[in-house]
C-alpha positions in Angstrom: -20.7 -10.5 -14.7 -20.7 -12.5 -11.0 -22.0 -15.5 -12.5 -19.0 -15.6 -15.1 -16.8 -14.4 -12.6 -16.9 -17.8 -10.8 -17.7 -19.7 -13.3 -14.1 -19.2 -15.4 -11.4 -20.3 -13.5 -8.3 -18.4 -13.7 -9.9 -15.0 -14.0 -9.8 -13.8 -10.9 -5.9 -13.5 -9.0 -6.1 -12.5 -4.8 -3.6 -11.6 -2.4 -4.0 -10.7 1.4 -1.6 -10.0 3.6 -0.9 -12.5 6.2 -3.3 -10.9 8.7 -6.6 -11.4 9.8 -8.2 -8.0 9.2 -6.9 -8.1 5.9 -8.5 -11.4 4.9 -11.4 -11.1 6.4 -11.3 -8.0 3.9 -10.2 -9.6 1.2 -13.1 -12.4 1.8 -16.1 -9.6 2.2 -14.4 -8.0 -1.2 -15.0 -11.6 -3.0 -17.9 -12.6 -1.5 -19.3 -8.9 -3.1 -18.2 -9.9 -6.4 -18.8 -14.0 -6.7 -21.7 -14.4 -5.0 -22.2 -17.7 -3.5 -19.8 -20.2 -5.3 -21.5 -23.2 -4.2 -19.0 -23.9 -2.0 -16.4 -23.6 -4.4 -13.1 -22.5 -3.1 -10.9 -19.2 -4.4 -7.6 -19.9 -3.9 -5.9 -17.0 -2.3 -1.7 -16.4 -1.8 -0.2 -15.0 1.6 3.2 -15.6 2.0 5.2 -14.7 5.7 6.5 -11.1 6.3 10.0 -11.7 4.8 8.5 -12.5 1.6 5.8 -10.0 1.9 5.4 -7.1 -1.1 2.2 -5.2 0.3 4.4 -3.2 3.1 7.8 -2.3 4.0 9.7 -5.1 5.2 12.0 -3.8 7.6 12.8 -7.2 8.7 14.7 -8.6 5.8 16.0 -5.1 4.7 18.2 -3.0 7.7 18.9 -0.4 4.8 15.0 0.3 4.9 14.6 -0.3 8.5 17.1 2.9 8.7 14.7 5.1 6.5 12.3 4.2 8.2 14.2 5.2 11.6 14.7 8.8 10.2 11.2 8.8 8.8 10.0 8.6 13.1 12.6 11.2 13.3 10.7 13.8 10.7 7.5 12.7 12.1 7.8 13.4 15.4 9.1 16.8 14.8 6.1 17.7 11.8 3.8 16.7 14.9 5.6 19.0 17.8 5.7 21.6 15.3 1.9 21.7 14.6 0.0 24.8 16.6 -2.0 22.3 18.1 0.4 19.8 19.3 0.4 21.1 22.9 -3.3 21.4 22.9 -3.8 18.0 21.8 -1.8 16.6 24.6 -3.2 18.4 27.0 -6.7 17.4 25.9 -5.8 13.7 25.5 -4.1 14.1 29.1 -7.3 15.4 30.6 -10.1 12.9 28.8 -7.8 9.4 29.2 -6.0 10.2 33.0 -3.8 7.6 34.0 -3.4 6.4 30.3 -1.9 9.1 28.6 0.4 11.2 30.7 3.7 13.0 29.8 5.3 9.1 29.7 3.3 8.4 27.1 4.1 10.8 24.8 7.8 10.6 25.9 8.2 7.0 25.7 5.6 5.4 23.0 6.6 5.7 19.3 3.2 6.1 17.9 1.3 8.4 20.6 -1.5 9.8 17.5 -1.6 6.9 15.8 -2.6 4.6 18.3 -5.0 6.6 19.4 -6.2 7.8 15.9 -6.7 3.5 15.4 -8.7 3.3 18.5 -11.3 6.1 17.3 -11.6 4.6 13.7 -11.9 1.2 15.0 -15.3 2.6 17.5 -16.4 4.1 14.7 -16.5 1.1 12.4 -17.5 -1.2 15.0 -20.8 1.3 15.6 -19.0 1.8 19.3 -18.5 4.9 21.4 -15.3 6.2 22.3 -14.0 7.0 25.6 -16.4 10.2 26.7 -14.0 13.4 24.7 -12.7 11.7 21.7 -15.9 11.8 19.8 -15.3 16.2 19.9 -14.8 17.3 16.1 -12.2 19.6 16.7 -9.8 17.1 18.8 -10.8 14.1 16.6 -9.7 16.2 13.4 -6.5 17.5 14.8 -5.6 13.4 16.0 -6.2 12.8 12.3 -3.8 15.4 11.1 -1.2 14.6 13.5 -1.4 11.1 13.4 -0.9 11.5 9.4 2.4 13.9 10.0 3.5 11.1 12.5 3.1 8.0 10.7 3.1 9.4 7.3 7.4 9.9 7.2 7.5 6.4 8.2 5.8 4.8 5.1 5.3 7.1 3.0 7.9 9.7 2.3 7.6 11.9 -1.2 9.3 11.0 -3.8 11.0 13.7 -5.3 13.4 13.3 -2.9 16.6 11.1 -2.5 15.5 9.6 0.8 11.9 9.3 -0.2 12.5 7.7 -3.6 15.0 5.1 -1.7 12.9 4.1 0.8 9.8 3.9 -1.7 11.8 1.7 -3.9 12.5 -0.8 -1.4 9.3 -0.7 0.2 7.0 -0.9 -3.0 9.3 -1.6 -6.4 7.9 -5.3 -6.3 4.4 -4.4 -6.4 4.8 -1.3 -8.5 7.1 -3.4 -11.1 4.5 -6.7 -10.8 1.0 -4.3 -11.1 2.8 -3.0 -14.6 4.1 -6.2 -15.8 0.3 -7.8 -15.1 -0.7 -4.8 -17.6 1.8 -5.3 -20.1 1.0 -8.9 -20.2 -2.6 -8.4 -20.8 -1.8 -6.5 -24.0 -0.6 -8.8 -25.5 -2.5 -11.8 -24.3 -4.3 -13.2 -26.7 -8.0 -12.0 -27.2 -10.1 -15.0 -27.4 -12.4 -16.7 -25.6 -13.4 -15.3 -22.2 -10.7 -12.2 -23.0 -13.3 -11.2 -25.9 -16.4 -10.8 -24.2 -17.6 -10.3 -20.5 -20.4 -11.3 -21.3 -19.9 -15.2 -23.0 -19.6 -18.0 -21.3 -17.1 -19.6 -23.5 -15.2 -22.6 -21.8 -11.8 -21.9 -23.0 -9.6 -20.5 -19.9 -8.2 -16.8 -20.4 -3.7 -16.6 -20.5 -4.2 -14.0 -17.6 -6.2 -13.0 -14.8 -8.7 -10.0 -15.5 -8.5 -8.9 -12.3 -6.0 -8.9 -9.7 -6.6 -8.3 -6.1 -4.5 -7.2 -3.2 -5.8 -6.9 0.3 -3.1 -4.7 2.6 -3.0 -1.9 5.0 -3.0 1.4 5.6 0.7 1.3 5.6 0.0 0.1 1.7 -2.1 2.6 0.1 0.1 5.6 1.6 3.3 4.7 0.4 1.3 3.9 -3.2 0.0 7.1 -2.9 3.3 8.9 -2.7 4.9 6.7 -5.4 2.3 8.0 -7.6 3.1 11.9 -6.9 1.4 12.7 -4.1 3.4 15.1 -2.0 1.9 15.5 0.9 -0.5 13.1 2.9 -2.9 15.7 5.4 -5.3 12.8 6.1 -5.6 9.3 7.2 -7.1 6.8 4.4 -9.7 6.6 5.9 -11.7 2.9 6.6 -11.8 0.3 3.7 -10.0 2.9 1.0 -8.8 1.3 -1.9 -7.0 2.2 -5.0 -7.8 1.0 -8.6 -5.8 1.3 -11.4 -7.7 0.5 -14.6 -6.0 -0.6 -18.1 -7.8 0.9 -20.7 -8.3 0.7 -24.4 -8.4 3.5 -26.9 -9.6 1.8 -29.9 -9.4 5.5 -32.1 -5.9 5.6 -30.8 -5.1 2.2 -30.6 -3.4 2.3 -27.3 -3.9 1.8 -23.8 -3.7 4.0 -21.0 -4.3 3.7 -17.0 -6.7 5.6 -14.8 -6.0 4.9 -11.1 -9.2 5.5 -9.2 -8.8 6.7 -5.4 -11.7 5.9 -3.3 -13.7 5.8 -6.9 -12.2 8.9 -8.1 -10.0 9.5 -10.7 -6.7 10.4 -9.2 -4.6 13.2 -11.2 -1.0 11.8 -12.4 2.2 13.1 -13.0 3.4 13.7 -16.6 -0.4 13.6 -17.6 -2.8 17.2 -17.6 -5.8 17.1 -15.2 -8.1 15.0 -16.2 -6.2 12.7 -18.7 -5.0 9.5 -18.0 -1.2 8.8 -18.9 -0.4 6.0 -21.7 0.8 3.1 -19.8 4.5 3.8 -21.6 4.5 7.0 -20.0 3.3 5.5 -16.4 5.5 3.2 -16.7 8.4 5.0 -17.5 7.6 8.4 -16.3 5.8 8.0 -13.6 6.7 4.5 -11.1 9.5 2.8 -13.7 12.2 4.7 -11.2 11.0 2.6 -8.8 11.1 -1.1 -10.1 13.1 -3.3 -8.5 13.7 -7.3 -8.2 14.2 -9.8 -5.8 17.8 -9.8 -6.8 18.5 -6.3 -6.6 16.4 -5.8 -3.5 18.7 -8.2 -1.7 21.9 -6.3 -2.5 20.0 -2.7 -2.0 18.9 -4.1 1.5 22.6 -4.8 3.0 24.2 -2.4 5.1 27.8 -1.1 4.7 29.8 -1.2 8.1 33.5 -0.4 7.7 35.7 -1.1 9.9 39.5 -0.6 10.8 40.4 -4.1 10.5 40.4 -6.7 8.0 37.0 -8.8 9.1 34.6 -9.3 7.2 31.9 -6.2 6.7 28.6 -8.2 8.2 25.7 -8.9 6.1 21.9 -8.6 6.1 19.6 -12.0 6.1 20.5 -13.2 2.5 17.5 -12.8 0.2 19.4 -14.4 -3.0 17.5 -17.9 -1.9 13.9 -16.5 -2.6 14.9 -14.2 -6.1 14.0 -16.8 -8.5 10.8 -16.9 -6.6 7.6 -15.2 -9.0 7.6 -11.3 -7.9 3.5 -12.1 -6.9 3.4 -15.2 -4.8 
């Protein structure tokens, strides 16, 4: 499978995000299933954050930059609402003096979160915290609140107005480009390297096999909602990934997608427990609310201001130069 991985050109489609962490990622991901390529080189697409379709771009977009401004809003309050709010301040306030005081949690936007990164990050790293922030208790309740903080930001639910909104600005590209990769393998031919992973025929498949996207945190949440998940109570936690899997019934003769969370099967809407939805249904059931294009995008993204004389109503960066652009590069 490695070997004709690498050895087929064209099989294999990767994205990363235009971050180190993420291709660094990206590269241990590849390098797990090529191999050593001999020096050969896998072409990889980034693009800048304007362009980007693996997080909420707030720069281009005001109208999403205001969700997202309301989504701070809901998130502080989930987090001063929790029973251990006050106790987790008081805590953090005692074990880091001088570095989290009543100014910090006053003034900073992201008071759990940053700190929530910092643990993680010590873990992975095979580091210590600061002496306190390894306690189960505190380090569970950081989790929890740094989820109710972060999560209104990115990842609002979509059964409601606001949520679906925001999630259609933030992730319709990717949503709308992952289904239109699966609809296109249907009905790419099946020949060559498409009719067996196992030959080693020359001729070059129509479509990648497999497409790979290296993001964030801030990319698997906001999938995770778009896919019917109401409420997030933890952080992903370190190199979690989603898969979503096009599959064949050949007694039915058609294709459905499982969509594997951390290697397990993830339960859908419109589909019972268990039972992976038809990629119609996904498609138009589940995520189709969601699509959007370049085009669209650009108008959805300009904000409204009317005012009591004739000027002209001001306009958001233009993104009409980049929609003839391909959704995935």
């Amino acid at each position: 499978m490695c070997l004709w991985l690498y050895t087929q050109e064209g099989l294999l489609h990767a994205r990363t995000t235009n971050f180190q962490r993420t291709a660094l990622t990206l590269a241990g991901v590849l390098t797990g299933l090529l191999g050593d390529t001999g020096g050969k080189a896998i072409p990889v697409v980034t693009s800048s954050d304007v362009d980007e379709i693996l997080f909420a771009d707030t720069k281009a977009c005001p109208n999403l930059a205001n969700l997202v401004a309301v989504g701070k809003k809901i998130g502080k309050e989930l987090c001063e609402a929790d029973d251990d709010y006050e106790w987790a301040c008081n805590e953090l306030k005692r074990i880091l003096p001088g570095v989290v005081d009543d100014f910090y949690f006053n003034s900073y936007n992201y008071q759990f979160t940053d700190i929530y990164d910092v643990i993680t990050s010590c873990k992975a790293a095979g580091k210590a915290p600061a002496p306190g922030l390894d306690d189960p208790r505190l380090v569970a309740t950081i989790n929890r609140l740094a989820t109710k903080e972060f999560g209104p930001l990115v990842a609002p639910a979509v059964s409601d107005e606001h949520g679906h909104k925001h999630l259609r600005l933030s992730m319709g590209i990717l949503l709308r480009t992952m289904t239109e990769n699966m609809e296109a393998a249907i009905n790419a031919p099946v020949e060559g390297a498409h009719a067996s992973l196992g030959q080693t025929d020359e001729a070059k498949p129509k479509l990648p096999l497999i497409f790979l996207y290296s993001g964030h945190d801030s990319t698997i949440m906001p999938l995770l909602s778009s896919l019917g998940v109401t409420r997030l109570t933890q952080w992903p936690p370190y190199l979690s990934n989603l898969v979503f899997e096009l599959w064949e019934l050949p007694s039915k003769k058609e294709t459905v997608v499982r969509v594997l969370r951390d290697r397990q099967p993830l339960d859908i809407p419109h589909s019972p427990p268990g039972y992976c939805p038809t990629l119609t249904t996904f498609r138009d059931e589940v995520i189709g609310s969601l699509f959007i294009t370049r085009e669209a995008l650009a108008e959805a993204c300009v904000v409204e201001i009317e005012h009591d004389t004739s000027m002209p109503k001001p306009r958001a960066m233009s993104m009409a130069s980049r929609s003839e652009e391909p959704d995935d590069e």
